[in-house]
mmCIF file of the N, C-alpha and C atoms, coordinates in Angstrom:
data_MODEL
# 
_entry.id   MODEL 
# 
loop_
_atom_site.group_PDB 
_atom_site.id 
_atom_site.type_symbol 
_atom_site.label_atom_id 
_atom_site.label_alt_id 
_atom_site.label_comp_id 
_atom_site.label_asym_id 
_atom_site.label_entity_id 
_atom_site.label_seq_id 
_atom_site.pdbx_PDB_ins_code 
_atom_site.Cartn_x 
_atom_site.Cartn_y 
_atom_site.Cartn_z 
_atom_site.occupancy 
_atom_site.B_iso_or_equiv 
_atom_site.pdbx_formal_charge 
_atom_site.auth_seq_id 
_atom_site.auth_comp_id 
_atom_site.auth_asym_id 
_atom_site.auth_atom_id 
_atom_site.pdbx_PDB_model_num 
ATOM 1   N N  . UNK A 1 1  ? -25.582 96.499  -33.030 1.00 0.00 ? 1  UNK A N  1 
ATOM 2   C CA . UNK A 1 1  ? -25.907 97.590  -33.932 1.00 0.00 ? 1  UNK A CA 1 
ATOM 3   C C  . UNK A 1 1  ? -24.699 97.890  -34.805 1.00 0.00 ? 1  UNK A C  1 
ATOM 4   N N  . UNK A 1 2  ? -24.636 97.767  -36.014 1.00 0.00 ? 2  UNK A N  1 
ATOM 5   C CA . UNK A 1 2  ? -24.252 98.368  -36.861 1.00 0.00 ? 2  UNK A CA 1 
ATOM 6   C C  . UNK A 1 2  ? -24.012 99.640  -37.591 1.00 0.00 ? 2  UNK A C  1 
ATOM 7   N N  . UNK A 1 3  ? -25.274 99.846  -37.868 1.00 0.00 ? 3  UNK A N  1 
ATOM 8   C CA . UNK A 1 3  ? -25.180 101.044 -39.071 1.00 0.00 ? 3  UNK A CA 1 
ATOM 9   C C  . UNK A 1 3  ? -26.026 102.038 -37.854 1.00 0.00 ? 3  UNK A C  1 
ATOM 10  N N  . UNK A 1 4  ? -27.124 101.612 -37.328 1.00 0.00 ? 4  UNK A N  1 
ATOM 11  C CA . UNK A 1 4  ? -28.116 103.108 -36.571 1.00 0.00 ? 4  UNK A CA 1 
ATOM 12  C C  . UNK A 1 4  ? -28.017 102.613 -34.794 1.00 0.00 ? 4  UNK A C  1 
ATOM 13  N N  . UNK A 1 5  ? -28.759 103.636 -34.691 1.00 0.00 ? 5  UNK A N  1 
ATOM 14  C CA . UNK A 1 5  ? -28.977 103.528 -32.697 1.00 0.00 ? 5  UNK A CA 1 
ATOM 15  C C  . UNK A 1 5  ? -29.916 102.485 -32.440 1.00 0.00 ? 5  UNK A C  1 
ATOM 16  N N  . UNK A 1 6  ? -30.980 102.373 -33.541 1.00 0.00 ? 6  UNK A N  1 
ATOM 17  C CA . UNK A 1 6  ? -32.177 101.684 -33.639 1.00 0.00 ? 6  UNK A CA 1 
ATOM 18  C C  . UNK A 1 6  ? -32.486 100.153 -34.200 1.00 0.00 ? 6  UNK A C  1 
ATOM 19  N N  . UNK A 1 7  ? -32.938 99.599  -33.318 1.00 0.00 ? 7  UNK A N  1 
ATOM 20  C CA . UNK A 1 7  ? -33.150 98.106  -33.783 1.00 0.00 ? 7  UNK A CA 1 
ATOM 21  C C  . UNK A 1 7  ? -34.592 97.943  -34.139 1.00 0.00 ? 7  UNK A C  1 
ATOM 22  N N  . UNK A 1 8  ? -34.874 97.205  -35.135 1.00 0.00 ? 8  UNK A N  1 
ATOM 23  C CA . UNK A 1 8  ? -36.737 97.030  -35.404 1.00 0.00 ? 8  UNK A CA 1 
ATOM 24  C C  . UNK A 1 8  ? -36.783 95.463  -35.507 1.00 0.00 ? 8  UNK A C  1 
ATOM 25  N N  . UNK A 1 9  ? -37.676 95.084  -34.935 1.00 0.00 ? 9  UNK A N  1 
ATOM 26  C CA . UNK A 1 9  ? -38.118 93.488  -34.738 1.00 0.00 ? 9  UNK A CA 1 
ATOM 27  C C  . UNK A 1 9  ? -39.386 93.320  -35.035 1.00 0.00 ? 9  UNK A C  1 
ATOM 28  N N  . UNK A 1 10 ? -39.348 92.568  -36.008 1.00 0.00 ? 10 UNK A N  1 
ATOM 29  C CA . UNK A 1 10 ? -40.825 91.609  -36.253 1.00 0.00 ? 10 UNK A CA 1 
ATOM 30  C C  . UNK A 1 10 ? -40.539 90.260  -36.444 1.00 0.00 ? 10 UNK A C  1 
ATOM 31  N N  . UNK A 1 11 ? -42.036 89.747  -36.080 1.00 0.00 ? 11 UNK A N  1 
ATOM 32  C CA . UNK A 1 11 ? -42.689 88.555  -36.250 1.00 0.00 ? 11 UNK A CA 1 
ATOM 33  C C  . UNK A 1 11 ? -43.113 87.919  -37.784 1.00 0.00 ? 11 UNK A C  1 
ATOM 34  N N  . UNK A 1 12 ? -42.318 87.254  -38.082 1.00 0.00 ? 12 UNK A N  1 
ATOM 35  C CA . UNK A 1 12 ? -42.509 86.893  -40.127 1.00 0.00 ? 12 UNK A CA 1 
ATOM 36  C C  . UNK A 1 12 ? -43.090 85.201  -39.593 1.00 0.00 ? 12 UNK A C  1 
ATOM 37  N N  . UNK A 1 13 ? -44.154 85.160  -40.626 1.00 0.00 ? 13 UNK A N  1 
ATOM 38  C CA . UNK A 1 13 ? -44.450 83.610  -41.009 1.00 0.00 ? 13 UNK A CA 1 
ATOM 39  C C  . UNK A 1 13 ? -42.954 82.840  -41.156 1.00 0.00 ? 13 UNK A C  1 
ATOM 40  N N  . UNK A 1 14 ? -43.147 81.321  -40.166 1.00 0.00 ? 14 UNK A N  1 
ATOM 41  C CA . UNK A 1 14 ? -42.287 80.816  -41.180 1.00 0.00 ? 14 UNK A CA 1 
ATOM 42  C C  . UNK A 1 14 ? -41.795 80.438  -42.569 1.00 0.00 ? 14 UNK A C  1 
ATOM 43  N N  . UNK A 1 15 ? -42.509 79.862  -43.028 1.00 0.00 ? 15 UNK A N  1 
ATOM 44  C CA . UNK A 1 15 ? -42.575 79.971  -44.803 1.00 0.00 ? 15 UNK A CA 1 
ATOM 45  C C  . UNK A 1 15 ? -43.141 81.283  -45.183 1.00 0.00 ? 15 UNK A C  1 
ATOM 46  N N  . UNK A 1 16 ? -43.050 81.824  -46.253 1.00 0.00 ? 16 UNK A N  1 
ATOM 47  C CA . UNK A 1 16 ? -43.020 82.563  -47.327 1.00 0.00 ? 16 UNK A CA 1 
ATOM 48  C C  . UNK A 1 16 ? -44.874 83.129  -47.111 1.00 0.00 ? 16 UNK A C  1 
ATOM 49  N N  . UNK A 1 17 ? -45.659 81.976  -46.814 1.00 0.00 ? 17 UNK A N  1 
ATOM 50  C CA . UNK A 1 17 ? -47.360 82.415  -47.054 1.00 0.00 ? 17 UNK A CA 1 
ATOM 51  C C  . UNK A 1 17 ? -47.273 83.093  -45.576 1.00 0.00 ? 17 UNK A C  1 
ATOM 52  N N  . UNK A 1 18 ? -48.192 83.628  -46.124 1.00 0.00 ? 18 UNK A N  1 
ATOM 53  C CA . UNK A 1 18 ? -48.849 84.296  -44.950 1.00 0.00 ? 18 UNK A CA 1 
ATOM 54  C C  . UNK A 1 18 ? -49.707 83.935  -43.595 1.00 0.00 ? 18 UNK A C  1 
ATOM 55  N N  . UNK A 1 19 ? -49.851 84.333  -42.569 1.00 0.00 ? 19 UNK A N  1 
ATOM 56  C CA . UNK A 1 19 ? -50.337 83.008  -41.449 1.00 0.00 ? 19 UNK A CA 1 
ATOM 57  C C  . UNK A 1 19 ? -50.883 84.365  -40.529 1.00 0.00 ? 19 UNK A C  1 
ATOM 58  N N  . UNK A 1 20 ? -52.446 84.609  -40.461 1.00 0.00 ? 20 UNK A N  1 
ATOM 59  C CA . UNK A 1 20 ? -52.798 85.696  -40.228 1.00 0.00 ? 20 UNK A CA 1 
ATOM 60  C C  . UNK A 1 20 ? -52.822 85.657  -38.550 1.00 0.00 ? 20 UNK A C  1 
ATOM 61  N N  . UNK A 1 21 ? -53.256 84.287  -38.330 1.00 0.00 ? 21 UNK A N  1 
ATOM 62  C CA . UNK A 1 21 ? -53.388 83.568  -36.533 1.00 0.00 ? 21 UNK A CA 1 
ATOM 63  C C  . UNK A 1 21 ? -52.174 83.819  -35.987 1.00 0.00 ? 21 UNK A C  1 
ATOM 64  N N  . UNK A 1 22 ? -50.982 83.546  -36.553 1.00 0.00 ? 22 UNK A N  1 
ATOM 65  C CA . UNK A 1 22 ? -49.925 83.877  -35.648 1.00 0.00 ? 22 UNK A CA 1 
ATOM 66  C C  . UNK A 1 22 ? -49.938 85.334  -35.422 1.00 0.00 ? 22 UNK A C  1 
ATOM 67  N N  . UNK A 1 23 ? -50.567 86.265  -36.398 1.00 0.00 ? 23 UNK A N  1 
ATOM 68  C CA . UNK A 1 23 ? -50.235 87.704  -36.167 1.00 0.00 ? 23 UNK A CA 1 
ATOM 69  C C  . UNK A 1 23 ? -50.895 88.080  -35.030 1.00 0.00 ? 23 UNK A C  1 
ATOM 70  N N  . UNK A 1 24 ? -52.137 87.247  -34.926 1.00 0.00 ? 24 UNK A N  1 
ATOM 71  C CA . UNK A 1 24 ? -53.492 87.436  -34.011 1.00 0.00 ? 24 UNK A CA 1 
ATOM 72  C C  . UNK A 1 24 ? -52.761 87.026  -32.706 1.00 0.00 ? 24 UNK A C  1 
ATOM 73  N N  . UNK A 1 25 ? -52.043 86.424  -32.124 1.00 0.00 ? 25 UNK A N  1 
ATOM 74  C CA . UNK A 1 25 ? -51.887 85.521  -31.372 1.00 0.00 ? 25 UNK A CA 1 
ATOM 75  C C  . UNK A 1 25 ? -50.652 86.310  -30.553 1.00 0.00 ? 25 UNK A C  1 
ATOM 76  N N  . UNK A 1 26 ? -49.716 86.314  -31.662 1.00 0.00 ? 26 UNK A N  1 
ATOM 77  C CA . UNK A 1 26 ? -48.548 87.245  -30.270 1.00 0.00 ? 26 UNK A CA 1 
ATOM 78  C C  . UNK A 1 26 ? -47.997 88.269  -30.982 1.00 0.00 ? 26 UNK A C  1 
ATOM 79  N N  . UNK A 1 27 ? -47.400 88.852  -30.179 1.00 0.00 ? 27 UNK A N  1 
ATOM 80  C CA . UNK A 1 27 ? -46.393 90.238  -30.479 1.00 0.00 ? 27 UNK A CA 1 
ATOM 81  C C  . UNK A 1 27 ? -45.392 90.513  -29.666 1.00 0.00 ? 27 UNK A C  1 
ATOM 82  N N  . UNK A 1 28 ? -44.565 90.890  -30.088 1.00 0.00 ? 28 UNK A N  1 
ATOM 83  C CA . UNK A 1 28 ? -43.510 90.962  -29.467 1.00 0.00 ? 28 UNK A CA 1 
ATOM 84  C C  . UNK A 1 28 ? -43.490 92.378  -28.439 1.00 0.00 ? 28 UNK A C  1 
ATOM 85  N N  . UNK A 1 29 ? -42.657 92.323  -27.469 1.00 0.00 ? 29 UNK A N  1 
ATOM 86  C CA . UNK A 1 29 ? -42.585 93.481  -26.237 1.00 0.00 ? 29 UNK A CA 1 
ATOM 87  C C  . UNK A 1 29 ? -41.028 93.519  -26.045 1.00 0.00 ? 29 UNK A C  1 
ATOM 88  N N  . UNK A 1 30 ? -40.239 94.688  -26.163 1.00 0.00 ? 30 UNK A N  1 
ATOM 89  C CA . UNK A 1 30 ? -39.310 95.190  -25.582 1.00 0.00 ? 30 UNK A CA 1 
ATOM 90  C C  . UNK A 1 30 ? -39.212 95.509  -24.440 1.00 0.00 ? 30 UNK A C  1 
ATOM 91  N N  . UNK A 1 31 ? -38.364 94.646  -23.870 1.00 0.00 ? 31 UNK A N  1 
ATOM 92  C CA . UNK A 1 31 ? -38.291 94.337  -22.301 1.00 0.00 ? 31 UNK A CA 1 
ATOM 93  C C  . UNK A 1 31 ? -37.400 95.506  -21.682 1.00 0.00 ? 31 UNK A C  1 
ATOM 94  N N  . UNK A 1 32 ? -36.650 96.353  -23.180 1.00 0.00 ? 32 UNK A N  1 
ATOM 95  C CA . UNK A 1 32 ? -35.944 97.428  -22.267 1.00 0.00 ? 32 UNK A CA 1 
ATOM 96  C C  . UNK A 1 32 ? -34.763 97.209  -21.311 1.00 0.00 ? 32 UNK A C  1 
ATOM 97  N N  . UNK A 1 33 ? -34.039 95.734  -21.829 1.00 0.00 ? 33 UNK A N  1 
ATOM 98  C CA . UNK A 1 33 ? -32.491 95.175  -21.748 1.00 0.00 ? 33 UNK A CA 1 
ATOM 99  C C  . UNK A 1 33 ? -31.793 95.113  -22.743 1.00 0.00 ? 33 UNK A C  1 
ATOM 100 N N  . UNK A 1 34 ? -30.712 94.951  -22.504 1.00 0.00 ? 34 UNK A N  1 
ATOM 101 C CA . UNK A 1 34 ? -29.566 94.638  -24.002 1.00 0.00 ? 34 UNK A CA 1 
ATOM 102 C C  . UNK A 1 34 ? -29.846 93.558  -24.270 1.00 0.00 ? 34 UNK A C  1 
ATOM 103 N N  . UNK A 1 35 ? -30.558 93.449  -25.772 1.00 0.00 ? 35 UNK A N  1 
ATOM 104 C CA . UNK A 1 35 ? -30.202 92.340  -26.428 1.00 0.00 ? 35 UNK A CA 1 
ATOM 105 C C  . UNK A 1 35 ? -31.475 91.108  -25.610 1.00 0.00 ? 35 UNK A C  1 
ATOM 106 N N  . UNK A 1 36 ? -32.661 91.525  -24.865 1.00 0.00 ? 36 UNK A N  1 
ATOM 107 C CA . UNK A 1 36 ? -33.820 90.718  -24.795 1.00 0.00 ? 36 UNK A CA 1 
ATOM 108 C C  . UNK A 1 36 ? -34.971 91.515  -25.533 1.00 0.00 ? 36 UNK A C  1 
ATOM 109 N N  . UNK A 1 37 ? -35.741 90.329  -25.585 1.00 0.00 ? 37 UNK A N  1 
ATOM 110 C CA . UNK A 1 37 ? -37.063 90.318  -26.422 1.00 0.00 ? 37 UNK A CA 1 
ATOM 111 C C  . UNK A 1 37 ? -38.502 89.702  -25.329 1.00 0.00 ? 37 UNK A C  1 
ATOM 112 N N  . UNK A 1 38 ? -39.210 90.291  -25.387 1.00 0.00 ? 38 UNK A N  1 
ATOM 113 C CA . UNK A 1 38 ? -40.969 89.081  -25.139 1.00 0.00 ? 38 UNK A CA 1 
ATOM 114 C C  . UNK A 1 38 ? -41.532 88.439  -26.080 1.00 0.00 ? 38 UNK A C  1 
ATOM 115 N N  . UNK A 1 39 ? -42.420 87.745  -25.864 1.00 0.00 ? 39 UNK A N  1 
ATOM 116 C CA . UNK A 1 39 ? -43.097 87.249  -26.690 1.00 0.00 ? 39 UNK A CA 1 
ATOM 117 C C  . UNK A 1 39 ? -44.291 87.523  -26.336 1.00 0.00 ? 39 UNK A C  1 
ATOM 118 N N  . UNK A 1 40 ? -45.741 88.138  -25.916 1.00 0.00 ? 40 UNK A N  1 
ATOM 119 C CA . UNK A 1 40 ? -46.540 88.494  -25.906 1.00 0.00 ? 40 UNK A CA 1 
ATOM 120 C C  . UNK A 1 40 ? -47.855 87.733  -25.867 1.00 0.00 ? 40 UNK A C  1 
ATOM 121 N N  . UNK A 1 41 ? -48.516 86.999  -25.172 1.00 0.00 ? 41 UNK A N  1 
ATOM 122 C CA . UNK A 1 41 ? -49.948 86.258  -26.036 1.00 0.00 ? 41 UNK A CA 1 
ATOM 123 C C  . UNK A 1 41 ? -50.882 87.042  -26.240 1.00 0.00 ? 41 UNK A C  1 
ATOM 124 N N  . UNK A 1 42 ? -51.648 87.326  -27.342 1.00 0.00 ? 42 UNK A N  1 
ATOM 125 C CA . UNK A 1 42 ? -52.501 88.380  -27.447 1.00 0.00 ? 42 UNK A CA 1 
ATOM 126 C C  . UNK A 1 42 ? -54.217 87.397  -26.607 1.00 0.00 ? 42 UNK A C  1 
ATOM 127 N N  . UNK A 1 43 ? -54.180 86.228  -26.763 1.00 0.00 ? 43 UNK A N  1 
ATOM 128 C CA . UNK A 1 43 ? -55.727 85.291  -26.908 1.00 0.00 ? 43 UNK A CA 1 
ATOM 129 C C  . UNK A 1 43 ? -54.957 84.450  -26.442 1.00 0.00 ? 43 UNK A C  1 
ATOM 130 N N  . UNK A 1 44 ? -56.325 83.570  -25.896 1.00 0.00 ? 44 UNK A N  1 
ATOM 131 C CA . UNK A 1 44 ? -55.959 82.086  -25.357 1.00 0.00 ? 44 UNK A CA 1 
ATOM 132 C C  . UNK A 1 44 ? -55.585 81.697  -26.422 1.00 0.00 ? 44 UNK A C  1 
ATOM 133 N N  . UNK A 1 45 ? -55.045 80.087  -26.108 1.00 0.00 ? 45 UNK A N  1 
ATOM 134 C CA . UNK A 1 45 ? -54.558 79.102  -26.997 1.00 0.00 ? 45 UNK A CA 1 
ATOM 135 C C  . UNK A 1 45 ? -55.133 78.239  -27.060 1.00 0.00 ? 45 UNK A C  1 
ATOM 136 N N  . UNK A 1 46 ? -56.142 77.192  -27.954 1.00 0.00 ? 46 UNK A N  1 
ATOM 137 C CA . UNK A 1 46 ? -56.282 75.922  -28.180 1.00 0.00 ? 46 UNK A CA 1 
ATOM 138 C C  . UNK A 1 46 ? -55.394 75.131  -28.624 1.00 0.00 ? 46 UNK A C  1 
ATOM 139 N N  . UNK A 1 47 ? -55.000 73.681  -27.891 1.00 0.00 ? 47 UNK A N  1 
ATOM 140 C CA . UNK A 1 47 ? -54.534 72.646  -28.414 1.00 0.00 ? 47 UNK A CA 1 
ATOM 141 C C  . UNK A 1 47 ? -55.574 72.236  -29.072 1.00 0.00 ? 47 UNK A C  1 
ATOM 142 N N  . UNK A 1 48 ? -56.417 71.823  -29.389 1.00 0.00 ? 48 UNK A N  1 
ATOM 143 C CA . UNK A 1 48 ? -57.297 71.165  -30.272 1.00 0.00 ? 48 UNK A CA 1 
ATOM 144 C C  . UNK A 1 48 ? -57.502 72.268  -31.458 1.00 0.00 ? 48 UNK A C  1 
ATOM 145 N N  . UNK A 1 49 ? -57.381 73.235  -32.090 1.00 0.00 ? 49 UNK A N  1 
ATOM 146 C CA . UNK A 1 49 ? -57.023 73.915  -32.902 1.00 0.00 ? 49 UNK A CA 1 
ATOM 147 C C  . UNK A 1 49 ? -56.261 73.916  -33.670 1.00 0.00 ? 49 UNK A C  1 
ATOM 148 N N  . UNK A 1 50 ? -55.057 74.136  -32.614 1.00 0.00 ? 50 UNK A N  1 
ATOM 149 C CA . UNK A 1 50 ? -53.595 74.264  -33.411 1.00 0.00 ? 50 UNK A CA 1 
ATOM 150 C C  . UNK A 1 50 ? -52.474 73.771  -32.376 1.00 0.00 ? 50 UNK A C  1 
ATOM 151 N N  . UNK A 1 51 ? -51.808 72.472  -32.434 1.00 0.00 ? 51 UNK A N  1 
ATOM 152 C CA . UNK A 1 51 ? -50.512 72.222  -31.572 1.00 0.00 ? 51 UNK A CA 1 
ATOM 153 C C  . UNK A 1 51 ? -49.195 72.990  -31.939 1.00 0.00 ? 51 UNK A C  1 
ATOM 154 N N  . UNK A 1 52 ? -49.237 73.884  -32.607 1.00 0.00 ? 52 UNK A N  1 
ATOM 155 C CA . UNK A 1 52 ? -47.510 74.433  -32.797 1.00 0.00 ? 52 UNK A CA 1 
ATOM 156 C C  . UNK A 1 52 ? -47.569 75.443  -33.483 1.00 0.00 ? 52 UNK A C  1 
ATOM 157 N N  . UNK A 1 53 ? -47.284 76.824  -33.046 1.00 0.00 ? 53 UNK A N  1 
ATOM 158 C CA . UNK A 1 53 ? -46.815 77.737  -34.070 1.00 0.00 ? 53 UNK A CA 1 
ATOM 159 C C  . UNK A 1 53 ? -45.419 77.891  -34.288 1.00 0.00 ? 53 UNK A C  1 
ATOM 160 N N  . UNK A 1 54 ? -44.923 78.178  -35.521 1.00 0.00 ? 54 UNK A N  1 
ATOM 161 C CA . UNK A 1 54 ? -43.761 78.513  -36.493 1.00 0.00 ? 54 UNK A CA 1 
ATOM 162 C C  . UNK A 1 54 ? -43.731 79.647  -36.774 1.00 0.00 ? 54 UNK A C  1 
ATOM 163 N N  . UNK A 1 55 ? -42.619 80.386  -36.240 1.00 0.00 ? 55 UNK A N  1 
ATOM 164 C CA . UNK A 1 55 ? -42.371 81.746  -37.058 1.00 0.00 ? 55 UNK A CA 1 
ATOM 165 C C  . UNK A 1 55 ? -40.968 82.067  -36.835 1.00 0.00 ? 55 UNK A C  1 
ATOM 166 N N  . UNK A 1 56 ? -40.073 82.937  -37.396 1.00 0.00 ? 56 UNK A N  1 
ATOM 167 C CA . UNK A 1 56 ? -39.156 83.895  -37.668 1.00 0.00 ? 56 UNK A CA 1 
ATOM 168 C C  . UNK A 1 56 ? -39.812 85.139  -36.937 1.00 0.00 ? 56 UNK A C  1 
ATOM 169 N N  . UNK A 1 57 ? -38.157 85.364  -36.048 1.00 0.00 ? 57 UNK A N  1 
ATOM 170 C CA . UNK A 1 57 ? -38.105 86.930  -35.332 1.00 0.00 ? 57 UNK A CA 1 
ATOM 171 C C  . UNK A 1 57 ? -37.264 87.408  -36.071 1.00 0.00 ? 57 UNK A C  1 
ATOM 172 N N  . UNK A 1 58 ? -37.143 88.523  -36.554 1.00 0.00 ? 58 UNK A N  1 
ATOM 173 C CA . UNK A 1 58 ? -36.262 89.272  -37.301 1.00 0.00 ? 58 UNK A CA 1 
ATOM 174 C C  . UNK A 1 58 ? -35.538 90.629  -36.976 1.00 0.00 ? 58 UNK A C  1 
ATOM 175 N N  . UNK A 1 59 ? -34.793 90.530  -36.706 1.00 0.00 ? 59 UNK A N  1 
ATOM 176 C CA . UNK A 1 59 ? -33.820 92.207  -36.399 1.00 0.00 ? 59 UNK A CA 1 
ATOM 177 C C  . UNK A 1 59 ? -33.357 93.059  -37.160 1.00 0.00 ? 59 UNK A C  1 
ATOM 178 N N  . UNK A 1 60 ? -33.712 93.940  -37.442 1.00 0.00 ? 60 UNK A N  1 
ATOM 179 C CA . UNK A 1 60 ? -33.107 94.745  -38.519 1.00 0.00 ? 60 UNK A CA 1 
ATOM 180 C C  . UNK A 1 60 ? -32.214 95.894  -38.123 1.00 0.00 ? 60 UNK A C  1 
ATOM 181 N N  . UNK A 1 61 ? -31.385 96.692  -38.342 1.00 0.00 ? 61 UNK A N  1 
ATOM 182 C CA . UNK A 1 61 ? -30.798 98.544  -37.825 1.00 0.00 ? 61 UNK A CA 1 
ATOM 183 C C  . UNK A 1 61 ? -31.039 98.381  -39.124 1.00 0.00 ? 61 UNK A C  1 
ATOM 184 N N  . UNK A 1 62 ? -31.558 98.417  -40.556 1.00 0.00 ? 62 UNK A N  1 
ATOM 185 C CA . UNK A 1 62 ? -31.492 98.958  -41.295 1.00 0.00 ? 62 UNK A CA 1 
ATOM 186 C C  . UNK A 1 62 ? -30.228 98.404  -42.874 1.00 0.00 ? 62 UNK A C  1 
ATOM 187 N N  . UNK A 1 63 ? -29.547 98.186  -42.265 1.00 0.00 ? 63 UNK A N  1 
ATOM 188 C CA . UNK A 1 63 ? -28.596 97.856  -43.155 1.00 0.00 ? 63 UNK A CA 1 
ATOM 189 C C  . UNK A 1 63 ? -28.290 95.968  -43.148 1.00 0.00 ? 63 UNK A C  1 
ATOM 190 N N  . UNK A 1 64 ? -28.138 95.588  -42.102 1.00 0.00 ? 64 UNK A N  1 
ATOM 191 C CA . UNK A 1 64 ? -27.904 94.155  -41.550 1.00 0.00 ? 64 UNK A CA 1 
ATOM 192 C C  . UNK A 1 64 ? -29.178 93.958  -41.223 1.00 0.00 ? 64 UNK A C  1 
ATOM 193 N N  . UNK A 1 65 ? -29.627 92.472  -40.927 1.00 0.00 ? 65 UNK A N  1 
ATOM 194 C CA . UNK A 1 65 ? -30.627 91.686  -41.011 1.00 0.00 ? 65 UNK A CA 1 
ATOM 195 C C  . UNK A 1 65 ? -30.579 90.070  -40.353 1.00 0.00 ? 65 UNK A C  1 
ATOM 196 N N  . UNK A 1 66 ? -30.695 89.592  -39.466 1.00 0.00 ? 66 UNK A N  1 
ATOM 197 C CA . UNK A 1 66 ? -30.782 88.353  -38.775 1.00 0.00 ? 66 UNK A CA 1 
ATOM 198 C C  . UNK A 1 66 ? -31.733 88.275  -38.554 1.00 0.00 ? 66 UNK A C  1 
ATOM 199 N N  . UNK A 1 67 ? -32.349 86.801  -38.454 1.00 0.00 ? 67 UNK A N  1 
ATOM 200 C CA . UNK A 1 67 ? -33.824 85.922  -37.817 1.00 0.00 ? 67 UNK A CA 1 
ATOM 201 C C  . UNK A 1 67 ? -33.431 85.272  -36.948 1.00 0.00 ? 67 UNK A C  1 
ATOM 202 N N  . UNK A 1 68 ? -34.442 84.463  -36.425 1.00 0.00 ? 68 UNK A N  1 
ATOM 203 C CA . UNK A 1 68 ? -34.135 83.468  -35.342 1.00 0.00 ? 68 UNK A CA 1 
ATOM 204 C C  . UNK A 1 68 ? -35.569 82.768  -35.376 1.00 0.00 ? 68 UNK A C  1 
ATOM 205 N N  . UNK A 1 69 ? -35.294 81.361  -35.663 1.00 0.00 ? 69 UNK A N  1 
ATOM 206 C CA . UNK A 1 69 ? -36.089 80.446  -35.834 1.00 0.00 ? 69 UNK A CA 1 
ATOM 207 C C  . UNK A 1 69 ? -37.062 80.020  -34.612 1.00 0.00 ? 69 UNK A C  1 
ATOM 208 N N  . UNK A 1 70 ? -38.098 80.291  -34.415 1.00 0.00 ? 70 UNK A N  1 
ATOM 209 C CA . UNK A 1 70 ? -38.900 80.030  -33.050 1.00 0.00 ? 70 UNK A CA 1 
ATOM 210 C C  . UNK A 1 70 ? -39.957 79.217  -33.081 1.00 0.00 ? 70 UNK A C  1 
ATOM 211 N N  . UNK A 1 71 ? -40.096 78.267  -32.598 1.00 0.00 ? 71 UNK A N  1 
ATOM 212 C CA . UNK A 1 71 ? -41.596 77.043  -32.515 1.00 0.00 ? 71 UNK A CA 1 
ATOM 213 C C  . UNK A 1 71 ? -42.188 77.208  -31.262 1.00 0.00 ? 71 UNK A C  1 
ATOM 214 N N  . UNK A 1 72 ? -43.213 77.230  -31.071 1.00 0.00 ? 72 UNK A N  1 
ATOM 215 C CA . UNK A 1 72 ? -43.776 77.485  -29.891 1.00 0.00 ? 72 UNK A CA 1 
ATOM 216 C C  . UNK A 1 72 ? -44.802 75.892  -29.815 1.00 0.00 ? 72 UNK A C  1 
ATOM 217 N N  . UNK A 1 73 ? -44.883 75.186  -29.119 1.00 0.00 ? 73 UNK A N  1 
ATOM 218 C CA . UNK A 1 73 ? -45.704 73.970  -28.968 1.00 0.00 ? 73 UNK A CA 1 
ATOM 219 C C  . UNK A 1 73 ? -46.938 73.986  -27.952 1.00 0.00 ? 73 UNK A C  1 
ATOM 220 N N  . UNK A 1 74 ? -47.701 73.866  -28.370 1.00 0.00 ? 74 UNK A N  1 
ATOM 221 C CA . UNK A 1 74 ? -48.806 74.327  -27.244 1.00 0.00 ? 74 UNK A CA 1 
ATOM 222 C C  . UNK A 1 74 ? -49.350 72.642  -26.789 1.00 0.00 ? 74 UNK A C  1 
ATOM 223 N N  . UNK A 1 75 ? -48.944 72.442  -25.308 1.00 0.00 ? 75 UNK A N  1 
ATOM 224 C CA . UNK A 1 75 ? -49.650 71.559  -24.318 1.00 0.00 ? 75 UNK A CA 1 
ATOM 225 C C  . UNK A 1 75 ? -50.930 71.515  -24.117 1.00 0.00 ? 75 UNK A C  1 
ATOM 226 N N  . UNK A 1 76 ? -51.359 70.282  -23.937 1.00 0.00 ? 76 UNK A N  1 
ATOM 227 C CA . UNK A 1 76 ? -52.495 70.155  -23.542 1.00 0.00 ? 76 UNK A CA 1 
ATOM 228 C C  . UNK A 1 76 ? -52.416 69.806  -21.890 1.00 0.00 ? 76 UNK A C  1 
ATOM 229 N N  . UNK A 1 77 ? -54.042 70.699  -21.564 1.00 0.00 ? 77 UNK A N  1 
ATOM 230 C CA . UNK A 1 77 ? -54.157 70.712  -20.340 1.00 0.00 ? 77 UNK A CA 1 
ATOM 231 C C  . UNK A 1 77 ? -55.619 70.236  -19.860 1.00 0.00 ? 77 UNK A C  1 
ATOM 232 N N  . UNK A 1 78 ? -56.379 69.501  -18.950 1.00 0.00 ? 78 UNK A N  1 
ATOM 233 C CA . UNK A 1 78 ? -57.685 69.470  -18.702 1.00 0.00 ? 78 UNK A CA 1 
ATOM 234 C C  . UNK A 1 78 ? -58.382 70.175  -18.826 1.00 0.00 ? 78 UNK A C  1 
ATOM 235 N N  . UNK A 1 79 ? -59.081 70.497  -19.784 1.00 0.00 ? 79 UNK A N  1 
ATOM 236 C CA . UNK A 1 79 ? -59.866 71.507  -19.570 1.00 0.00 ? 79 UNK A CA 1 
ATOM 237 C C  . UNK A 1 79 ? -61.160 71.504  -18.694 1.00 0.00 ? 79 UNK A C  1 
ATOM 238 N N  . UNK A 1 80 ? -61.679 70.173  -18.036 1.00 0.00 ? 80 UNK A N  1 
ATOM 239 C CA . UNK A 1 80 ? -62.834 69.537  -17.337 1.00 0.00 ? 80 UNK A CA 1 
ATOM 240 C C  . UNK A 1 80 ? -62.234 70.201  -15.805 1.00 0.00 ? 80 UNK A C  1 
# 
């Protein structure tokens, strides 16, 4: 922390467009440690859908600003 008491974190598309499924899909949870994060699944996952989401976590206090580059790869499993 820098400038406030308060840290704010979101979930940004990786590129620039917009990607409404990743919004659908997770969210982030404050685990209520220094300096950890969750990642959340909101819905199951298909591999036959989609093998990989891409996104940027972002931290803000307001004044300063860091991301962190995150891929998530989704396995396939039997579904039979």
């Amino acid at each position: 922390l820098d400038f406030q008491d308060r840290l704010e974190y979101r979930i940004l598309a990786f590129n620039e467009s917009s990607d409404q499924d990743l919004f659908e899909t997770f969210s982030l949870v404050n685990l209520h440690t220094e300096n950890q994060l969750g990642l959340r699944l909101l819905k199951s996952l298909d591999r036959e859908k989609r093998t990989i989401y891409k996104m940027r976590i972002s931290a803000s206090d307001g004044e300063l600003t860091g991301q962190l580059l995150l891929d998530v790869h989704i396995l396939d499993s039997n579904d039979n």
